[in-house]
N, C-alpha and C positions, 0 to 999 in steps of 0.2 A: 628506322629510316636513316638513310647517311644519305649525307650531302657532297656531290659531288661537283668540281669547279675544272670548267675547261678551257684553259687555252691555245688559243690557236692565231696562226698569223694572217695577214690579209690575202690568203691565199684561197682560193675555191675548192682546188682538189685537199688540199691538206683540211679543211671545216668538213666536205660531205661525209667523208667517211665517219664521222664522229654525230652527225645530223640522227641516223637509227640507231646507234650507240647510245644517246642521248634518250631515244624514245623511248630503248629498250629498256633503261635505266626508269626513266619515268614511272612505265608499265610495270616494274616492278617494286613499286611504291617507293623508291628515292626522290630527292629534291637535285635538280640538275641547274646549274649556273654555268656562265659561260662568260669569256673574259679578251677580247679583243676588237675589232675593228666593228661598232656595232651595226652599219647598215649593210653591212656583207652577211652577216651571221643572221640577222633574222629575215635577210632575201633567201636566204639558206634552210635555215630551222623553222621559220615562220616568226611572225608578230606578235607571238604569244609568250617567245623563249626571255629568258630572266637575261638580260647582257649588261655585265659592268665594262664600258666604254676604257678604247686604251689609248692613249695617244699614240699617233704612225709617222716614223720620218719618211718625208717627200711625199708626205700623202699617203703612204704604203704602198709605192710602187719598185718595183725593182728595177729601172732603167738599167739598161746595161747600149752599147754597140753592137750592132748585129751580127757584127762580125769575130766577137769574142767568142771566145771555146776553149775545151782543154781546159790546161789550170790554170793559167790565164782568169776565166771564168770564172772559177772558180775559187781564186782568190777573191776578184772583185765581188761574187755574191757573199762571200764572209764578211770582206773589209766594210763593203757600201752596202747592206742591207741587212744579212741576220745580225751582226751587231749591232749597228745603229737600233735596229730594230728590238733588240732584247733590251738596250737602254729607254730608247723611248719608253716600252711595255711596264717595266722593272716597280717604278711608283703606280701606275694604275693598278697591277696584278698585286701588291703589296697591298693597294687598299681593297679592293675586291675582297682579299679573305679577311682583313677586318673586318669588313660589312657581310659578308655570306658564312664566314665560321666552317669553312671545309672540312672536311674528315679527310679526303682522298683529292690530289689535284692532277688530272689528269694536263697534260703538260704532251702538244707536239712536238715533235724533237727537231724541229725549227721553228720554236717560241720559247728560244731559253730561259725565258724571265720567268716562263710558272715553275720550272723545275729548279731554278736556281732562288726563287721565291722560294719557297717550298723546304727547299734543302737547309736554305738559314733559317726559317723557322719550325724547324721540325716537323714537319708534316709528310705522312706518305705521298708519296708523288710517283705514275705510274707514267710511261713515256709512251706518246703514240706515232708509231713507226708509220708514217702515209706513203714514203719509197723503199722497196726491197734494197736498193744502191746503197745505201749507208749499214747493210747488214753482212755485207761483203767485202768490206775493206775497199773502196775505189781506189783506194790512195796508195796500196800494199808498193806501188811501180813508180811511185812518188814520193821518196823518204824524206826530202828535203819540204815538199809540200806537207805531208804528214804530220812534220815537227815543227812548225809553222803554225799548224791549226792547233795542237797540242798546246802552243805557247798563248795563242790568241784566247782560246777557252780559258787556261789557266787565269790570265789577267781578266776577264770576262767573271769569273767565280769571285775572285779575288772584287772585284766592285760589287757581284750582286750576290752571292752564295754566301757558303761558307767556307772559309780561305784554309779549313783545314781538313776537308772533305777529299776523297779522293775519289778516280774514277772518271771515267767522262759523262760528263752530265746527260747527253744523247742518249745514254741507255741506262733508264734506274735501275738500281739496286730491288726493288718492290716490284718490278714487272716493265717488261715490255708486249704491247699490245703491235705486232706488225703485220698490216691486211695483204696479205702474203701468202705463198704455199711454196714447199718443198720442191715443186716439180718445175718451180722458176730458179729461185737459188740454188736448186745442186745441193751436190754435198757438201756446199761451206758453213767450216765451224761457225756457229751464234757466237755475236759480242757475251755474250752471257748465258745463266742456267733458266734466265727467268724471262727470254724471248718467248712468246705464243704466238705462231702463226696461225692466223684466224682465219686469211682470204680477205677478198673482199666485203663491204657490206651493201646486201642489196635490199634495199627498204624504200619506200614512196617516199616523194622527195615533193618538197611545197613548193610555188612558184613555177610549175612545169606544166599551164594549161596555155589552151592557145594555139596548140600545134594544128597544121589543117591535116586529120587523116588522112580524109577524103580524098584528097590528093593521091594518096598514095595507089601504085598499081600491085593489086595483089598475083598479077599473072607474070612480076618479073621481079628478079632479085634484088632486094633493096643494100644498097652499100653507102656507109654511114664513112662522111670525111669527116675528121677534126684533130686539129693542132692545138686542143686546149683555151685558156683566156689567157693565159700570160706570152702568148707569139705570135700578135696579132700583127705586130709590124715588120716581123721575119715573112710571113706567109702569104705574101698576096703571087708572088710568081709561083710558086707550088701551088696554091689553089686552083691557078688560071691553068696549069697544068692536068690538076686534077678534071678541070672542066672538060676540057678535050676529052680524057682519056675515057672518063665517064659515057662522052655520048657519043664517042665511039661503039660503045658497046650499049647503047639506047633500046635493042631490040630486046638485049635478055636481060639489063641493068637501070635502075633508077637509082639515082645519087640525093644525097640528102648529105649536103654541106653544113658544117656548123661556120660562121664566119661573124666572127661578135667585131670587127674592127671596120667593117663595111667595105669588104677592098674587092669586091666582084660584082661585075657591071652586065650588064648583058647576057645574062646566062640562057640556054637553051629552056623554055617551057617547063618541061617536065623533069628539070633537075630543083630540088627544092633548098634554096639558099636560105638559113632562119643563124638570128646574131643568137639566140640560144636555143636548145633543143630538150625534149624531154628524153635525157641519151638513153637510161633504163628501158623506156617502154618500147626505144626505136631497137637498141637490141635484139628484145625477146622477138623480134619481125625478121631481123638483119640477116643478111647470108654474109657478111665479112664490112670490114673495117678498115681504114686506111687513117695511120694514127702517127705523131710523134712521139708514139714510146712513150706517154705520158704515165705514171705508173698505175692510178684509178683507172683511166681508159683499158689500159690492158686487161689487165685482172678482173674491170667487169665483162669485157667483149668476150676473152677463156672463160668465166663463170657459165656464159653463157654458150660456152661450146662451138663459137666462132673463129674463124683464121684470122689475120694480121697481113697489112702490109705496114711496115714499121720504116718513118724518115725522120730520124734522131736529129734533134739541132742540139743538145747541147746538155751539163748538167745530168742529171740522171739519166735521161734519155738513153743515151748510148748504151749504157749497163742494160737498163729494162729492156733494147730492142734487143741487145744479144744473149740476154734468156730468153728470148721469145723465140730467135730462129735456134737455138742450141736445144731447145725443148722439142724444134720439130714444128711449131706450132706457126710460122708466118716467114713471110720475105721480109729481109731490108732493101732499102733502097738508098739512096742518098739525097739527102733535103736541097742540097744546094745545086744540083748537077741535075736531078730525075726529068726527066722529058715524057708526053704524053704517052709514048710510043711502050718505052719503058715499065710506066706505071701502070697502064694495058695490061700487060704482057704479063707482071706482076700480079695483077689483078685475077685475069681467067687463072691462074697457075691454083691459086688458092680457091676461088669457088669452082672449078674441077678435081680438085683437090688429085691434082696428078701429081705431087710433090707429097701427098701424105700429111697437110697444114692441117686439114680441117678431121681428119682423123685424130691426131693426136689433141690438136685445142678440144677436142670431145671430150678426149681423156682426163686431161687437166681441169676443165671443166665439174667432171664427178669429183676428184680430189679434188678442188678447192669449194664446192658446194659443203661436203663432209668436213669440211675445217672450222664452219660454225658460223663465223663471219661476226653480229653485233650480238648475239648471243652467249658466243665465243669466248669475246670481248669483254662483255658484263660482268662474266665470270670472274675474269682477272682480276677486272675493278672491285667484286666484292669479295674476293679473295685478299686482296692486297687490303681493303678497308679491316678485314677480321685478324690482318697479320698472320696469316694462313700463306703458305707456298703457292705459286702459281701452276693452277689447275694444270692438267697433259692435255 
């Protein structure tokens, strides 16, 4: 048995993917722990998961202006949240493996503190990649940005790592685990020899009953909106858009909104507004998706052999929508500008698939099902625990 310790930031998308990770790990007979923000993580993994509590600056919220982007943005998520946030983390994740005794600490590659915990005390530490965007250089067009973050990490190790360690902490040396596939990234070289691209993972997920089916009509296509949890104060004029556009097409379309910030009023009947959704199970139904390029979203709606319309606000978004339409696989739109009319038009293009979207996300779909996903994953984790190479 090895004991494995996970951390992860107050983030939804970055915890799920590691939720069947975790189970898989379980199932086969290891001890799993988990180490951050803990009433997120067991709304997550359930009531049952082991959670050493970490403390969160501002609550662990990432406030930003809605009007930030670019590196801009980008800056500000480094300066005013993963740092602050690997400090806050830094003493909880340090006593966590006092009290759990890790062998292997799996470490999101935005919750510095486990990998740079980890690193000062020797311990394997495998990195878990939740965006393809950090596997591609974002920054390659950005040198000055680049060297900036280069300098911020370094001072960053230097408080919590070990200040004679090299490399960038985002990608261990022991493995990276990225829920990803080739046919998004292209041919860009791996930060390293020990990236695995797994895909996504799709597993039952706790806290997702409640949803009305019944509702649902099975004689017309179901199209699934969501902008994720963390842009709920960016997205109320795009939703109210999406409203429109949806019952426009009412005769051969039912929309199923996710809208967790309460910012839609008066919706038509038969379009079904819920603040969370069971998004797996609304998939396996779904004939397309209308998404922020969120990177989990993407990669399960392709698992699932579905087109994209993609309206990137910010942050990875951009990168993930533009492997999506370079893959063939969906339209962009633009978040800030798209009108009903537009998001329509977008819309039949993809479930007609007269653009070739829902052909190709087919494709992508069989390759990234064949990439393993939390099984994939496991691997690495018990490769990296034996000091063994990371599996092909």
């Amino acid at each position: 048995m090895t004991r494995f310790l996970l951390v992860v930031p107050p983030l939804v998308g970055h915890t799920n993917p590691l939720v069947g990770v975790a189970d898989e790990l379980t199932g086969r007979g290891h001890q799993v722990a988990w180490c951050g923000h803990t009433a997120q993580i067991r709304r997550l993994a359930g009531d049952d998961a082991l959670v050493y509590d970490c403390a969160m600056p501002s609550d662990g919220r990432m406030d930003r202006p809605p009007g930030l982007t670019g590196p801009a943005a980008f800056r500000h998520l480094w300066e005013r949240f993963l740092v602050p946030l690997a400090e806050a983390m830094a003493p909880d994740v340090d006593a966590a493996v006092d009290a759990f005794r890790p062998d292997v600490v799996l470490s999101d590659q935005h919750a510095l503190a486990g990998a740079l915990t980890a690193e000062r005390r020797g311990i394997v530490y495998v990195t878990s990649a939740s965006t393809s965007a950090e596997l591609v250089d974002p920054l390659a067009a950005f040198p000055k940005v680049a060297a900036w973050l280069r300098e911020l990490l370094g001072g960053l190790r230097e408080r919590l790592g070990d200040p004679r360690a090299e490399g960038d902490p985002r990608f261990s040396p022991h493995g990276v685990v990225a829920f990803t596939g080739r046919e998004l990234i292209g041919d860009t070289p791996l930060p390293n020899d020990r990236v695995r691209l797994v895909g996504p993972v799709i597993a039952p997920r706790h806290g997702d009953a409640g949803f009305p089916w019944d509702a649902l009509d099975e004689d017309r296509e179901l199209v699934l909106v969501s902008l994720g949890t963390a842009n709920t104060d960016a997205g109320g004029r795009f939703l109210r858009e999406a409203v429109i556009a949806l019952d426009a097409l009412r005769d051969r379309v039912q929309g199923v909104i996710v809208d967790p910030g309460g910012l839609l009023h008066d919706v038509p009947g038969d379009i079904l507004v819920r603040e969370y959704v069971p998004q797996l199970d609304l998939l396996a139904r779904a004939s397309a998706v209308v998404s922020h390029g969120g990177h989990n979203t993407v990669c399960e709606t392709l698992w699932h052999g579905l087109p994209l319309v993609v309206a990137p606000i910010r942050d990875d978004q951009p990168i993930v929508a533009g492997q999506v339409v370079d893959a063939g696989a969906g339209i962009r739109v633009r978040f800030g500008r798209v009108d009903a009319a537009r998001l329509r038009t977008a819309l039949e293009t993809v479930l007609d698939d007269s653009g070739g979207h829902r052909t190709a996300a087919r494709a992508i779909g069989h390759s990234l099902r064949a990439a393993g996903g939390r099984h994939a994953a496991a691997d690495v984790l018990e490769h990296a625990a034996a000091g063994a190479p990371v599996p092909d």
